[in-house]
N, C-alpha and C positions, 0 to 999 in steps of 0.2 A: 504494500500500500504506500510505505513512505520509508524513505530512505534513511531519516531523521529515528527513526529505534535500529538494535541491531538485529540480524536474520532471524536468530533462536527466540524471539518474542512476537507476539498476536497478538493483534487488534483485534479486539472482539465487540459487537455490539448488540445486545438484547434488549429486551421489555422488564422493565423490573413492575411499574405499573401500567395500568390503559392511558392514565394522563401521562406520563411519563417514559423515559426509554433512559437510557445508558451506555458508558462504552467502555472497554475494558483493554487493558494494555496488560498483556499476563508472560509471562517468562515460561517457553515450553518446557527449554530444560531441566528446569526446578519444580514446573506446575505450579507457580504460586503468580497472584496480581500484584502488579506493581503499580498500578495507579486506575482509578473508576470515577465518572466522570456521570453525575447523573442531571438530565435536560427536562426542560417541562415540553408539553406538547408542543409550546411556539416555536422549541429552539434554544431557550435561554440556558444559560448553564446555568446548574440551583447548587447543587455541592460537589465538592472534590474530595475522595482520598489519596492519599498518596502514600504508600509503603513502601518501608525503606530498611537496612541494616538488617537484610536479609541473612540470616545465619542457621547451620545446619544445625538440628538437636534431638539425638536419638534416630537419624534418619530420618526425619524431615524437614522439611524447610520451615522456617517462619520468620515473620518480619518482627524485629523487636520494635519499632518505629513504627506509628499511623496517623499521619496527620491528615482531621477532618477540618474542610475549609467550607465555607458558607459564603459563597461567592457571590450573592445578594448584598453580604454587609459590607461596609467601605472598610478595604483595606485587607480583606477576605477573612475577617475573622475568624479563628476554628480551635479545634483542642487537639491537643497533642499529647496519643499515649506511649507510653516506654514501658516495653514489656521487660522490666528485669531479673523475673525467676518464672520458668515455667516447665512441668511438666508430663509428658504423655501417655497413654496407655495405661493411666490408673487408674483404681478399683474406685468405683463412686457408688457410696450404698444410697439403695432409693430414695429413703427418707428424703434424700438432700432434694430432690426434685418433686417436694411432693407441696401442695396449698400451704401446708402450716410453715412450712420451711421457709416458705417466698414471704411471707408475711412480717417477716422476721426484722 
């Protein structure tokens, strides 16, 4: 599509809502997104992620960086998470997912 990313990354574009659509900028080689870009029907851009400080852990990828930007506000206002401990394939007992838990 564009010269501007390098060959082993996709540009991808789906529907996330009916009023809404998105595009997706994702790294084949890793399968992870590096930046999603979500439009309103007109066109307009409404928010931006960008993932970043992509690092390997237990055999998969994850971005320890996500910055969300709300490109409606002056100056693109957004938050910015830093993942600095996490991790995978453990045991989560139901409880944790259950109505009284969330309530919490």
């Amino acid at each position: 599509m564009s010269n501007a990313f390098p060959s082993d990354w996709c540009i991808c574009s789906g529907s996330v809502f009916s009023e809404s659509s998105s595009l997706s900028v994702t790294d084949d080689l890793r399968y992870i997104p590096l930046k999603e870009e979500f439009y309103a029907k007109s066109g307009k851009l409404l928010k931006r992620a960008v993932l970043s400080d992509v690092v390997q852990i237990d055999g998969t990828w994850f971005p320890k960086t996500i910055l969300y930007e709300d490109m409606l506000k002056q100056g693109g206002d957004g938050t910015e998470f830093k993942i600095t401990y996490i991790r995978f394939n453990q045991n989560i007992p139901d409880y944790i997912f259950s109505k009284a838990a969330l309530k919490k």
